[in-house]
N, C-alpha and C positions, 0 to 999 in steps of 0.2 A: 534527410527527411525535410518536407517543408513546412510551414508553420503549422498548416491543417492536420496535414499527419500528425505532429506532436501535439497537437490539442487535442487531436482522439485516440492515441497513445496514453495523453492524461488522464482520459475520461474512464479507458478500459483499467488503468491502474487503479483510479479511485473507487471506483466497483468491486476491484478483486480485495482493496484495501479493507473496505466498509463489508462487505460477505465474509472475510475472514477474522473481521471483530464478532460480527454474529455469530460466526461456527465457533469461536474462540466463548464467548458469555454465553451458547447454550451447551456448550460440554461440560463450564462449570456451573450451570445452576443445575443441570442433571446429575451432577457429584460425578463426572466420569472420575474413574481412578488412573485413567493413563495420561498422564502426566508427558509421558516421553511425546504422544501427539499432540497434546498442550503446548507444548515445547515449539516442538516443529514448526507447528500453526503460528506461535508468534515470532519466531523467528524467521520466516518467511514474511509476516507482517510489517518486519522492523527491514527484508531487503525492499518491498515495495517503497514505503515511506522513502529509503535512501533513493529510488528511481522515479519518485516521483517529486523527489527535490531536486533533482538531477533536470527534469524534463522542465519544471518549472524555471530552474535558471536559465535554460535555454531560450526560454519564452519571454522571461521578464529582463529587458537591458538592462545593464549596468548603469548606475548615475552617478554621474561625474562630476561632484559639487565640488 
């Protein structure tokens, strides 16, 4: 991939990041009682975050002091 790609790569992760914090804080101020999609929802939250640190180190050089 080249740089453009992973920067809209970035952009679609930070989206699916930021909509799954929303579906995540309106199932609990509705009291859902399912939990186990609770779950899911942030566990999927927590693979994005690791890919999108992932995509960012790709993006950001290494510095070499």
């Amino acid at each position: 991939m080249n740089e453009e790609e992973l920067k809209k790569r970035l952009e679609a992760l930070r989206i699916e990041h930021r909509d799954l914090d929303a579906a995540i804080d309106a199932l609990t101020a509705a009291g859902a009682t399912d939990q186990l999609q609770i779950a899911r929802l942030k566990k999927r939250k927590l693979k994005l975050k690791d890919q999108i640190s992932m995509v960012e180190d790709y993006l950001i050089p290494d510095i070499i002091a």
